[in-house]
Backbone as CSV, one residue per row, in Angstrom:
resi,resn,N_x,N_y,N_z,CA_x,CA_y,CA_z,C_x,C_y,C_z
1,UNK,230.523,-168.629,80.469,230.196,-168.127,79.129,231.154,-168.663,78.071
2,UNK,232.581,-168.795,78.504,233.647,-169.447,77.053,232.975,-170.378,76.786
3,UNK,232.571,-171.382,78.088,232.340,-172.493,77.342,231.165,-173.027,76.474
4,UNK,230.494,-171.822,76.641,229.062,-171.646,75.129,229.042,-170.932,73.849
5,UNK,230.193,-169.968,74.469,231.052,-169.553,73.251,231.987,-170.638,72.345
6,UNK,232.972,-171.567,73.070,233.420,-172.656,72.347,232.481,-173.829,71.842
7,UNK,231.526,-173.828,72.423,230.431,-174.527,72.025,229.839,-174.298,70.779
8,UNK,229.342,-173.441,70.525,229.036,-172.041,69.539,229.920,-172.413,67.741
9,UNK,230.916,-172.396,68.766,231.990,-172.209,67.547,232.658,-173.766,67.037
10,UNK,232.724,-174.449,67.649,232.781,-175.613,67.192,232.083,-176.480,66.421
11,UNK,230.503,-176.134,66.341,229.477,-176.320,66.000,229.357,-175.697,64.126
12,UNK,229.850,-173.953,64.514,230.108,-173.678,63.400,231.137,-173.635,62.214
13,UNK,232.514,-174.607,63.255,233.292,-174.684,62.276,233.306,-176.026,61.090
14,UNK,232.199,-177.161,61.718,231.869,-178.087,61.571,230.924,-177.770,60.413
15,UNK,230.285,-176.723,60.338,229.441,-176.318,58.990,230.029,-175.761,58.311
16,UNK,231.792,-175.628,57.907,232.226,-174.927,57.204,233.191,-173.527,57.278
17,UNK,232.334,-172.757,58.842,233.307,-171.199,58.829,234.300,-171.634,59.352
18,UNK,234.946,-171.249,58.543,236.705,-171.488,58.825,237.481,-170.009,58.223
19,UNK,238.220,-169.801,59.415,238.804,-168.670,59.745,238.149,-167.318,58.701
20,UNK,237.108,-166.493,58.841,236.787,-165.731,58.650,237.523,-164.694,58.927
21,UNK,237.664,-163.281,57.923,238.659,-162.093,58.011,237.569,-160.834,59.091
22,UNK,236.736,-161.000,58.606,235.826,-159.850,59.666,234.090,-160.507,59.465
23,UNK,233.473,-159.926,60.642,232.385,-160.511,60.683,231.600,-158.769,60.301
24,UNK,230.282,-158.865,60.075,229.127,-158.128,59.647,227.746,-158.363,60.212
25,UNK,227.210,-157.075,61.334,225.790,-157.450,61.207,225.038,-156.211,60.738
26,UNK,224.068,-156.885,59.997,223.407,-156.363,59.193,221.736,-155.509,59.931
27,UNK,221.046,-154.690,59.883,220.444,-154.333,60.159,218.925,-154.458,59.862
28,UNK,217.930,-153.507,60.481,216.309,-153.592,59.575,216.735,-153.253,57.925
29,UNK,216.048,-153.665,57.411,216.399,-153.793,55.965,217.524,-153.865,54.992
30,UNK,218.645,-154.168,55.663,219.670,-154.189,54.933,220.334,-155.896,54.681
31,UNK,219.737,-156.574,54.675,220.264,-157.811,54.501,220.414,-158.327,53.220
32,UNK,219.871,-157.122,52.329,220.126,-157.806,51.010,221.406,-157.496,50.723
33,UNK,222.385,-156.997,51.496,224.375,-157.046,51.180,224.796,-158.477,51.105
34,UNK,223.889,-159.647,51.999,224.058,-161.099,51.630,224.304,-161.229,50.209
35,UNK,223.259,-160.869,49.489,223.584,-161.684,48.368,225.077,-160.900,47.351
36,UNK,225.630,-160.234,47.878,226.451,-160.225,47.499,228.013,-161.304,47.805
37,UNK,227.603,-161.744,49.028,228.243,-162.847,49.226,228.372,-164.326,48.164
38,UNK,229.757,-164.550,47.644,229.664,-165.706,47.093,230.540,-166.966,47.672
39,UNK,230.077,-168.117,47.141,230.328,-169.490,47.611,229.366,-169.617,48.994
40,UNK,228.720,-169.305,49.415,227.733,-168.771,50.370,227.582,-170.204,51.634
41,UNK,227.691,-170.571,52.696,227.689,-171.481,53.461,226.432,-170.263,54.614
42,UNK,225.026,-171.109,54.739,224.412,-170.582,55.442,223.725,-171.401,56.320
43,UNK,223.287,-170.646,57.706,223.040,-171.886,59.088,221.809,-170.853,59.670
44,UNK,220.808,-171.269,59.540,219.690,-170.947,60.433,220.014,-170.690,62.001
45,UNK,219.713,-169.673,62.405,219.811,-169.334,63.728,219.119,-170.266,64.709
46,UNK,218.270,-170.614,64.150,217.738,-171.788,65.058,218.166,-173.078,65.450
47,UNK,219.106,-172.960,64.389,219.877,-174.267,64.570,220.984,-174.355,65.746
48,UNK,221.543,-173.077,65.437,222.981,-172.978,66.421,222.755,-172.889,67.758
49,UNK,223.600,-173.567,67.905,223.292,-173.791,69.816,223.953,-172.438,70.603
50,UNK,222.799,-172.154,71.686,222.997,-170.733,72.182,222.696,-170.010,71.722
51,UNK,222.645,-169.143,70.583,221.433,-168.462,69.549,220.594,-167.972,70.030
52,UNK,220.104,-166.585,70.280,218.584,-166.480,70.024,218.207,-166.801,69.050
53,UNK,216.971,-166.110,68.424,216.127,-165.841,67.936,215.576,-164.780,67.279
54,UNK,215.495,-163.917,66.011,214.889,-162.935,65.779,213.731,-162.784,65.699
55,UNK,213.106,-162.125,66.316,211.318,-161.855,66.699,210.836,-160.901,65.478
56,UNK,211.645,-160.140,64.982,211.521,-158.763,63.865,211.673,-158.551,62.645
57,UNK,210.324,-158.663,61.729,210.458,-158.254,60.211,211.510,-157.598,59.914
58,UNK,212.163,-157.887,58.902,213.396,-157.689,58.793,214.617,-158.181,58.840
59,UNK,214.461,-159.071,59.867,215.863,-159.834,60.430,215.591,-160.871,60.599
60,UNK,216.157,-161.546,59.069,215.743,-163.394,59.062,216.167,-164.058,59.947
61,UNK,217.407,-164.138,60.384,217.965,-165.040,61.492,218.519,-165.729,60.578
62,UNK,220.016,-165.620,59.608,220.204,-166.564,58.971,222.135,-165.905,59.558
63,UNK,222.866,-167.039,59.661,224.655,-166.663,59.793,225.122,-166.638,58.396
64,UNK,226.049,-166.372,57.657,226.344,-166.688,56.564,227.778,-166.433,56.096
65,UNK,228.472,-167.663,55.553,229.569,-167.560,55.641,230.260,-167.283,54.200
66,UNK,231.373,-166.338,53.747,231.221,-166.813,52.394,232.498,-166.192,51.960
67,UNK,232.767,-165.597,50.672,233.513,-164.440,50.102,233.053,-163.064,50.030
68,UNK,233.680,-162.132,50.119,233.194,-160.913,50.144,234.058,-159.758,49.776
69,UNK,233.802,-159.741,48.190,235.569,-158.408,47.745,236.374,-160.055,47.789
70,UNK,237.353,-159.186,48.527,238.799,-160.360,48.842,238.644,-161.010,49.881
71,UNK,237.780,-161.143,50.850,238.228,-161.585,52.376,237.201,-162.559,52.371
72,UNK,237.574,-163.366,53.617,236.227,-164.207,54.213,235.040,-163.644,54.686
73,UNK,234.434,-163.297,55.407,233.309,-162.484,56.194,232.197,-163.935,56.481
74,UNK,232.077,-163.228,57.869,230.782,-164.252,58.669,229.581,-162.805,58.641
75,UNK,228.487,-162.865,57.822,227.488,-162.191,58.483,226.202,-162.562,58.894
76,UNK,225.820,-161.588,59.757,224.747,-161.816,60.710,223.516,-161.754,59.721
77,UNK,222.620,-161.974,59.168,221.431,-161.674,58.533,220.347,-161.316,59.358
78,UNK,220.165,-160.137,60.098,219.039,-160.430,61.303,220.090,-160.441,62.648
79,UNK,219.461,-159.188,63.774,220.079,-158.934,64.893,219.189,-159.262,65.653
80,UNK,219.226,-158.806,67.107,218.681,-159.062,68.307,219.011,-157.851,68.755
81,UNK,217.349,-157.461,69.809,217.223,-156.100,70.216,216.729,-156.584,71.852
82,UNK,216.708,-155.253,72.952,216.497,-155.213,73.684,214.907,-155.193,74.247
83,UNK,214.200,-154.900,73.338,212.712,-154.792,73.336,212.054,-155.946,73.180
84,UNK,213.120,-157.009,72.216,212.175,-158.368,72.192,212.835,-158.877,73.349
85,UNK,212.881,-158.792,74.467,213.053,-158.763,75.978,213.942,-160.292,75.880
86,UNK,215.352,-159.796,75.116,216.463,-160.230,75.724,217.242,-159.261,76.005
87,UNK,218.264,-159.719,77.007,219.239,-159.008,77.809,220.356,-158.607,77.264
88,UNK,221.050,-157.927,77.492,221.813,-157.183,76.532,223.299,-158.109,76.169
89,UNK,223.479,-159.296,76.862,224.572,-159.516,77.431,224.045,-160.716,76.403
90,UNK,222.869,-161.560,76.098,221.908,-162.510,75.030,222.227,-161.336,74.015
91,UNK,222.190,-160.311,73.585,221.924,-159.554,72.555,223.501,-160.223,71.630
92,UNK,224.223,-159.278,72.699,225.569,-159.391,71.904,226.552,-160.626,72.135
93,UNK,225.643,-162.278,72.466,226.775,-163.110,72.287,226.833,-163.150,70.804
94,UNK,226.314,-163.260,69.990,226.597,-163.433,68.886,228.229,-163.071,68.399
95,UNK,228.387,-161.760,68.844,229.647,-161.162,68.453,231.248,-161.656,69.216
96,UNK,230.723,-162.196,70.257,231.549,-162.902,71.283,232.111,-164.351,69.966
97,UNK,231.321,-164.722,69.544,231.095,-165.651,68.569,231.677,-165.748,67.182
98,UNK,231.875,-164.506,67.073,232.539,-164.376,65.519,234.168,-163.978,66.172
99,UNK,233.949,-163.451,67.098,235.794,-163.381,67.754,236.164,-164.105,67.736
100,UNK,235.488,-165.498,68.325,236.301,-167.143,68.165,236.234,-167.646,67.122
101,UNK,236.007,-167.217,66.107,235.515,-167.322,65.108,237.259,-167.488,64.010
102,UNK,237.042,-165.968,64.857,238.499,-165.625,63.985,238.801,-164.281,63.868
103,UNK,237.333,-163.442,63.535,237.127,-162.183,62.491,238.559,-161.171,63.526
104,UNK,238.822,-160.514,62.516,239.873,-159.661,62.872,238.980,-158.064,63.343
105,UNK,237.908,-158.172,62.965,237.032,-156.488,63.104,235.885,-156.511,62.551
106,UNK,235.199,-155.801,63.517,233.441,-156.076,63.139,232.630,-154.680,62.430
107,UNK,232.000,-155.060,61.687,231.363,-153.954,60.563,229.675,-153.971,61.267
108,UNK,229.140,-152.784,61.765,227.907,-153.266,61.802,227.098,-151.929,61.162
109,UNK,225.700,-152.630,60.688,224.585,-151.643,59.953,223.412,-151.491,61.031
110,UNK,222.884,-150.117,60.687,221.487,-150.232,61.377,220.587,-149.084,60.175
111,UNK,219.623,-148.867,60.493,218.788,-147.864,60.221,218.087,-147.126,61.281
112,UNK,218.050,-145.866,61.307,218.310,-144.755,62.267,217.639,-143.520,62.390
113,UNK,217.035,-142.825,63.247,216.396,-141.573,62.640,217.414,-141.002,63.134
114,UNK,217.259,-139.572,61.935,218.022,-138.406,61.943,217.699,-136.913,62.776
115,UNK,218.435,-136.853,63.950,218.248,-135.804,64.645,218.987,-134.560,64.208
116,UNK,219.917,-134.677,63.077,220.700,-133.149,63.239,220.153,-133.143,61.668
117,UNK,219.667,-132.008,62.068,218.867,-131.454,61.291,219.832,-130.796,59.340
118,UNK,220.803,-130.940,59.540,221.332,-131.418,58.423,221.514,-132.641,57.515
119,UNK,220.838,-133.708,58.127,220.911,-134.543,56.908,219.216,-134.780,56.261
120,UNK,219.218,-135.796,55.827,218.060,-136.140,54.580,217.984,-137.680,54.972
121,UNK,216.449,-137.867,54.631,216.530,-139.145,54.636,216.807,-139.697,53.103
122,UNK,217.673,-141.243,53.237,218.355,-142.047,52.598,220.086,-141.611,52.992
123,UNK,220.225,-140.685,53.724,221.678,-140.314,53.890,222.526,-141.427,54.910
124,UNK,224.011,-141.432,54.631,224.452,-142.245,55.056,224.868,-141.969,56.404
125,UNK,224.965,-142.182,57.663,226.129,-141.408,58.728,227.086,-142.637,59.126
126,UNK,228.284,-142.215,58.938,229.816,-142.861,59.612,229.389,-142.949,61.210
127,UNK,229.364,-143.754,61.881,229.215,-143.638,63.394,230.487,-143.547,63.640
128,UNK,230.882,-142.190,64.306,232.365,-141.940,64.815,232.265,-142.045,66.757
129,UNK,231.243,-142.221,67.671,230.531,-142.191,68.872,229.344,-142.467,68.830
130,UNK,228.930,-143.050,69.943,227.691,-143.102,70.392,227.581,-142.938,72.001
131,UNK,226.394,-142.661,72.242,225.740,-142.649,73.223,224.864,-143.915,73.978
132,UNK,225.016,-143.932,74.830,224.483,-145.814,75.002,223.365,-145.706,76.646
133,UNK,222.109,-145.901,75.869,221.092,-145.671,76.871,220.168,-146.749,77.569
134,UNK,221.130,-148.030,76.992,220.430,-149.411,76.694,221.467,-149.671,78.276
135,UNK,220.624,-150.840,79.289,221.775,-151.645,80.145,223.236,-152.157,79.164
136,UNK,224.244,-151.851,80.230,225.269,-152.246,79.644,225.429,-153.894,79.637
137,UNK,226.000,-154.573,78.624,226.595,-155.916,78.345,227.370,-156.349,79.160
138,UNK,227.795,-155.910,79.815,229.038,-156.457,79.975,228.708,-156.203,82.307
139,UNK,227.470,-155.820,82.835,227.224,-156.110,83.584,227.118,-157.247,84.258
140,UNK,227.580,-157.680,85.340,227.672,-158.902,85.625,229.122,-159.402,85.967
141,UNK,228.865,-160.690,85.819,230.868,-161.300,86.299,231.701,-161.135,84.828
142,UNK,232.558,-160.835,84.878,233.631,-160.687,83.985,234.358,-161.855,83.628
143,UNK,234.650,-162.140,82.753,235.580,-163.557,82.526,236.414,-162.711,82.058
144,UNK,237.919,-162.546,82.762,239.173,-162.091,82.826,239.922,-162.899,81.550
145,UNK,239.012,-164.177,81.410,239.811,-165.040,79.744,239.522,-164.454,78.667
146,UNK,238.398,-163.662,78.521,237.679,-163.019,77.389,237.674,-161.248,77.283
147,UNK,238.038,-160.573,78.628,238.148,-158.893,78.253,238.424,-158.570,79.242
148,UNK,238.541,-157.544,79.887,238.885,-156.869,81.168,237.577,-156.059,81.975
149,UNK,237.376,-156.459,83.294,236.785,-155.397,83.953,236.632,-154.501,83.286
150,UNK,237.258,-153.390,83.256,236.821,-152.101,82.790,237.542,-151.961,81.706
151,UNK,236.990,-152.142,80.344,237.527,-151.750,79.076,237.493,-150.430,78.639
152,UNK,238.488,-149.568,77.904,237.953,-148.617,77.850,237.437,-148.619,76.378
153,UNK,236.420,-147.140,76.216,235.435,-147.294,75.196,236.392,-145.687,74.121
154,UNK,237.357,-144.893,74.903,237.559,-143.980,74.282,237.726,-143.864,72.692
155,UNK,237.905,-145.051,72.158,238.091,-144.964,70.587,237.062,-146.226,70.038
156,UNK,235.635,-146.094,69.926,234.778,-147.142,70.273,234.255,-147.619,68.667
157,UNK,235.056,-146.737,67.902,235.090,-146.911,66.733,236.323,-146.616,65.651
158,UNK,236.500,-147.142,65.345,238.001,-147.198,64.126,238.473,-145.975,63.468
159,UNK,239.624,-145.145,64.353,239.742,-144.324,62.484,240.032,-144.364,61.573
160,UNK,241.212,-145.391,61.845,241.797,-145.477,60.086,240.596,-146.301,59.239
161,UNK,239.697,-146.939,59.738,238.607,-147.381,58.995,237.512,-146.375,58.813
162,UNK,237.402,-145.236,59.322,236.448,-144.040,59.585,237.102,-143.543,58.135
163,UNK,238.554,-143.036,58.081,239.082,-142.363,57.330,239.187,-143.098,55.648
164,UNK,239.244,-144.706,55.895,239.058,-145.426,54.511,238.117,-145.131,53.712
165,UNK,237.018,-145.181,54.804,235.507,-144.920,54.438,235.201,-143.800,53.844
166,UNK,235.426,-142.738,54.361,235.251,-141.267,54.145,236.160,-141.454,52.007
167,UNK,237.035,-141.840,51.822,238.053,-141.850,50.554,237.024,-142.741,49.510
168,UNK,236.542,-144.152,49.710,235.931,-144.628,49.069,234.854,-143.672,48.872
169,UNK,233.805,-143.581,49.639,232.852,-142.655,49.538,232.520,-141.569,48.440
170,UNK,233.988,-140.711,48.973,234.391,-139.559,47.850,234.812,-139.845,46.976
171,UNK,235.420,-140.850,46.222,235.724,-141.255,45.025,234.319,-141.702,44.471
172,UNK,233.246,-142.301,44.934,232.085,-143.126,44.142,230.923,-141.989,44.024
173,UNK,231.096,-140.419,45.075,230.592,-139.638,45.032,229.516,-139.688,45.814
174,UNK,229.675,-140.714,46.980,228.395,-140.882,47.778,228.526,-139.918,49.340
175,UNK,227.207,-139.178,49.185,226.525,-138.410,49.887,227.204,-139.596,51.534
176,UNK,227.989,-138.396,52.294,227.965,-139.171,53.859,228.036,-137.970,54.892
177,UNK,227.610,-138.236,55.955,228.076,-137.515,57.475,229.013,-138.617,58.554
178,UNK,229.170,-137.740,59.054,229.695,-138.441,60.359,229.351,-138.146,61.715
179,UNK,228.783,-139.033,62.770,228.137,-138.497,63.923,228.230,-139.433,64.821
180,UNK,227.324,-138.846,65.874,227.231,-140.202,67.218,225.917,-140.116,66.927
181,UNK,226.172,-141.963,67.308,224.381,-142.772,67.466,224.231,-143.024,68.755
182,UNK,222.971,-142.477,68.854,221.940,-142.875,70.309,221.414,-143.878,70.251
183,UNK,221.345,-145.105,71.027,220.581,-146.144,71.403,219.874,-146.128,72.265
184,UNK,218.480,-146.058,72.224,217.304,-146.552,73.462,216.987,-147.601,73.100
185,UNK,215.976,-148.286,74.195,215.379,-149.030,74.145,214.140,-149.845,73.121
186,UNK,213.272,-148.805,72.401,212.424,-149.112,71.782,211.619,-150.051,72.569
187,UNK,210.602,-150.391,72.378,210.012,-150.242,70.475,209.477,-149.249,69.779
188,UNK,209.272,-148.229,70.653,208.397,-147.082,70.274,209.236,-146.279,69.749
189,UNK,208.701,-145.675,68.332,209.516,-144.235,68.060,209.479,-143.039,69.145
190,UNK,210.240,-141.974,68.900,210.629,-141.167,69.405,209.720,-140.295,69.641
191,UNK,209.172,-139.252,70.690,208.615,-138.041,70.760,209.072,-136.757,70.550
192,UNK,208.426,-136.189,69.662,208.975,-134.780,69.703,210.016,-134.322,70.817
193,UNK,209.483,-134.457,72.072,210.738,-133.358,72.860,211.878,-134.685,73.539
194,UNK,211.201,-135.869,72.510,212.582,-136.923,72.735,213.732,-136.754,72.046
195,UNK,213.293,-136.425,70.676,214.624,-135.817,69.651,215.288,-135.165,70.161
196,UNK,214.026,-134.046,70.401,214.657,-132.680,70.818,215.400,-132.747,71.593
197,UNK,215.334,-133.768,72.808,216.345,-133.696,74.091,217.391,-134.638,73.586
198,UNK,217.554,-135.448,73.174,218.809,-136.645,71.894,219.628,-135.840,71.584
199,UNK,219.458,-134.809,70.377,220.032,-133.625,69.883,220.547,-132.788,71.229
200,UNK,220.318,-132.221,71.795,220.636,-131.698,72.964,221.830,-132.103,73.951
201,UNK,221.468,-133.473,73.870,222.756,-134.369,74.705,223.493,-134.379,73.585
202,UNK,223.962,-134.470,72.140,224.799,-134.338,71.335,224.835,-135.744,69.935
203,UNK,223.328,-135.815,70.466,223.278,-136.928,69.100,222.940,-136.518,67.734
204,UNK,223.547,-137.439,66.683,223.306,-136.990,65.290,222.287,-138.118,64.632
205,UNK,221.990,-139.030,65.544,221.362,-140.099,64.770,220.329,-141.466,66.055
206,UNK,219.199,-141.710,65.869,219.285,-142.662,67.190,218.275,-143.836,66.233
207,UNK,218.811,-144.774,67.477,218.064,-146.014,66.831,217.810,-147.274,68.161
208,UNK,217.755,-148.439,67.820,217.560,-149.434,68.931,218.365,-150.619,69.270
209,UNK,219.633,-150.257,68.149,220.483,-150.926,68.752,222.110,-150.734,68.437
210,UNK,223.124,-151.554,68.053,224.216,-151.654,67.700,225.456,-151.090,68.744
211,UNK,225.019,-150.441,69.804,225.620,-150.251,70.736,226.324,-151.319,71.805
212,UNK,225.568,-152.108,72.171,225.736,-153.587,72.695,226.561,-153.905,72.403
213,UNK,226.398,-154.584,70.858,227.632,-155.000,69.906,228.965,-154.469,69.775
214,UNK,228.739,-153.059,69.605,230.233,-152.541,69.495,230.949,-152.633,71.144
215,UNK,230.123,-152.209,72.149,231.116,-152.446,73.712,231.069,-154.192,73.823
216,UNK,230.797,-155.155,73.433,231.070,-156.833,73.566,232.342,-156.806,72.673
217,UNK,232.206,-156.401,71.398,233.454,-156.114,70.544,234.683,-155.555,71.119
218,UNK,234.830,-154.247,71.351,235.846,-153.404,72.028,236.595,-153.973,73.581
219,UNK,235.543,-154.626,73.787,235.724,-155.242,75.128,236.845,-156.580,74.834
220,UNK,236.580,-157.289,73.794,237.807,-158.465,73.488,238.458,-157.666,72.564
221,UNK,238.516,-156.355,72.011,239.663,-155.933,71.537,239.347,-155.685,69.923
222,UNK,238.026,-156.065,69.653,238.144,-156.059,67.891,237.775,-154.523,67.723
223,UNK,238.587,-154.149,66.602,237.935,-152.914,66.136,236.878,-152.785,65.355
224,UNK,235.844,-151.869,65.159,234.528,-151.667,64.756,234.587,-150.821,63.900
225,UNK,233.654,-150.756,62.834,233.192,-149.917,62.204,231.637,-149.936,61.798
226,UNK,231.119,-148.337,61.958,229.577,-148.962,61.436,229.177,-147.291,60.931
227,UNK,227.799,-147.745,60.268,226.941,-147.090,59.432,225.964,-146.519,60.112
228,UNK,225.119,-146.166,59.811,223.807,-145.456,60.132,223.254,-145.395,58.853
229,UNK,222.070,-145.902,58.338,221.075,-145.452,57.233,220.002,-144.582,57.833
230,UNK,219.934,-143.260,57.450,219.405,-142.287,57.731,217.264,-142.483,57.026
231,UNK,216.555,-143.203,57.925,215.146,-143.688,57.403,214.269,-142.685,57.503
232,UNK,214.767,-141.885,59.034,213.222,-141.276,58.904,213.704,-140.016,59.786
233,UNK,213.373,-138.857,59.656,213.498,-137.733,60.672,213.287,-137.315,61.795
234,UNK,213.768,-136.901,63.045,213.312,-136.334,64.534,214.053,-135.030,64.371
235,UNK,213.864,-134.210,63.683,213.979,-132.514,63.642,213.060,-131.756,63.351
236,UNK,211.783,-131.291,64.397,211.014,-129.772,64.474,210.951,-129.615,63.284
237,UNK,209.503,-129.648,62.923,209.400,-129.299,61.762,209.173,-130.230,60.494
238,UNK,210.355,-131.517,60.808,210.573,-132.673,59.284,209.547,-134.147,60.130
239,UNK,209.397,-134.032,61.022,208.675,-135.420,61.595,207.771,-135.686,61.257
240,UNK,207.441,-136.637,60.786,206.616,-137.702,60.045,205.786,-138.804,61.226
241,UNK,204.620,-139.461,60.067,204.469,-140.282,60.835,205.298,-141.758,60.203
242,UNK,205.924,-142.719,61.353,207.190,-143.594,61.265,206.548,-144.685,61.269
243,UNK,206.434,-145.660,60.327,206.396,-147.078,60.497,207.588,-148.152,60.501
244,UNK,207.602,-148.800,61.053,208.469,-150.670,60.511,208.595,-150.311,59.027
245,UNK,207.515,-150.756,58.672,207.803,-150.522,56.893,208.177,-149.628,56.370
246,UNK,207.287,-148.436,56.798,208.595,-146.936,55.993,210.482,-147.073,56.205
247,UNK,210.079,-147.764,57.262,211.878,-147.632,57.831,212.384,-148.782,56.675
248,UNK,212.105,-149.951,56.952,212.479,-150.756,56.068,212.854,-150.537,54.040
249,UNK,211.577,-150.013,53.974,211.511,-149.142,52.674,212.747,-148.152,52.295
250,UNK,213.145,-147.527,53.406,213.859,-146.285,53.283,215.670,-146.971,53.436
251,UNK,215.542,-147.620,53.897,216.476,-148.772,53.929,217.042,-149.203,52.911
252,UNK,216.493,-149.969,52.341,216.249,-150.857,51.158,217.063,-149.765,50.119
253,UNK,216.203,-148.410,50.072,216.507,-147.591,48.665,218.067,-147.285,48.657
254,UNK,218.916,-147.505,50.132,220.270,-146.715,50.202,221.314,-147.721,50.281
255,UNK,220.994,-149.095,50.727,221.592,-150.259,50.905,222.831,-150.373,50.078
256,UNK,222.402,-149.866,48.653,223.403,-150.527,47.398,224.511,-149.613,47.898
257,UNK,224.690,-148.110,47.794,225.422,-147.435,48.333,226.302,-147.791,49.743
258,UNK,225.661,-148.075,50.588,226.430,-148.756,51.768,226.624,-149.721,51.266
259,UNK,226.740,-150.775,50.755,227.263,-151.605,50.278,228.508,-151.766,49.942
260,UNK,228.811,-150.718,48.521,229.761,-150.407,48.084,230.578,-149.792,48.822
261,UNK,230.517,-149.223,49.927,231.434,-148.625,50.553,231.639,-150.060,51.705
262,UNK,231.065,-150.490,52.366,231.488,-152.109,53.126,232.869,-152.715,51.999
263,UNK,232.300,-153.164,50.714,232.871,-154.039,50.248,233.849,-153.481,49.964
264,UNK,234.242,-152.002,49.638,235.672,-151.967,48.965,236.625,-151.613,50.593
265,UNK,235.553,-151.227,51.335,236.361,-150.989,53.151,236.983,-152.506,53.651
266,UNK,236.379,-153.555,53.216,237.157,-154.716,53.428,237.699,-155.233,52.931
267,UNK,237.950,-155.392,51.396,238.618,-155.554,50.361,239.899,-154.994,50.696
268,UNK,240.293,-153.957,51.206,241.293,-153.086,51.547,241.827,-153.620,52.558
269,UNK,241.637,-154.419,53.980,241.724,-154.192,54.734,243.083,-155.693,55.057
């Protein structure tokens, strides 16, 4: 695997990314935080060797290298899920990728339904845990050059970046929670007594991916931070019927807000 990872990266330093401060992937509908990127150096996923592919409205498949606040940042435009039947271990080279990269800590977005019945949709949630229902990444042979056998996951997300977050937030006056995200499989939304049982095991939020990413991350050591955009509801009572597009839609409306809290969380950092 290093050596498709150095492959990877050689390829992309040759287009320009050069030493990036943290990398970013971006979620269903949130890719318009790109254009906040300036001096902008961008590479089609199709191009890069080893790469998937994004199969999913939403997720162009574009890398993008640029300024962001004060720092460098590599982001992802467009992820990879377990449902468009790659493996989890294909899901999250990408992130293997921005480590050689350089990035010092990885930021990731998703959009999410809301199981605890205290939030709203467009609300933001801090992922402080998750729950991980997807095959693990990191199954298989271990390259002892790149992470350890058994990494541990006990702090699988950042606090002093949990706690940055939470300060920006409250200064700009933006509406947040903090919770654990559930990852299944998808593609299918959730069933009633699927929430119901999510919530039960102790989730505040579930979705179809970003879990991967953060244990490939934690596993070489980078620290994480991520979001949840709160799209659509799984609480008795608030459930709807859920599309791609509603999600996307619902996305879209909260983006600017997560935004502002990304950019001044790395600006800082």
């Amino acid at each position: 695997m290093l050596e498709k990872i150095n492959e990877t990266v050689e390829f992309l330093r040759k287009k320009g990314f050069n030493k990036p401060d943290a990398g970013i992937i971006l979620g269903t509908g949130l890719g318009g935080l790109t254009e906040k990127i300036t001096n902008p150096v961008e590479v089609d996923y199709r191009e890069i060797p080893n790469f998937p592919i994004p199969t999913v409205e939403g997720h162009e498949g574009k890398l993008i290298f640029g300024e962001f606040g004060s720092k460098k940042i590599v982001a992802m435009k467009g992820r990879f899920h377990f449902y468009e039947g790659y493996s989890s271990d294909i899901i999250a080279f990408p992130v293997r990728v921005l480590k050689y990269l350089g990035i010092q800590c990885l930021f990731v977005s998703n959009a999410a339904g809301g199981v605890n019945p205290e939030f709203r949709i467009g609300d933001i949630m801090i992922i402080t845990d998750h729950i991980h229902l997807l095959p693990n990444p990191l199954i298989g042979h271990n390259d002892d050059r790149i992470g350890p056998r058994f990494p541990d996951m006990g702090e699988a997300y950042d606090k002093y970046m949990i706690n940055k977050a939470t300060i920006i937030a409250e200064k700009h006056g933006i509406r947040i929670h903090k919770g654990v995200y559930l990852s299944t499989s998808g593609p299918t939304f959730e069933t009633p007594s699927e929430y119901k049982f999510f919530r039960t095991i102790g989730a505040d939020a579930v979705g179809m991916s970003t879990t991967p990413e953060i244990i490939i991350a934690r596993h070489m050591g980078l620290p994480c931070f991520a979001v949840s955009i709160i799209t659509d509801l799984g609480v008795e009572g608030k459930i709807e019927y859920t599309t791609h597009e509603s999600v996307q839609k619902e996305a879209a409306r909260t983006e600017a807000r997560m935004t502002t809290i990304m950019t001044e969380l790395i600006s800082s950092l």
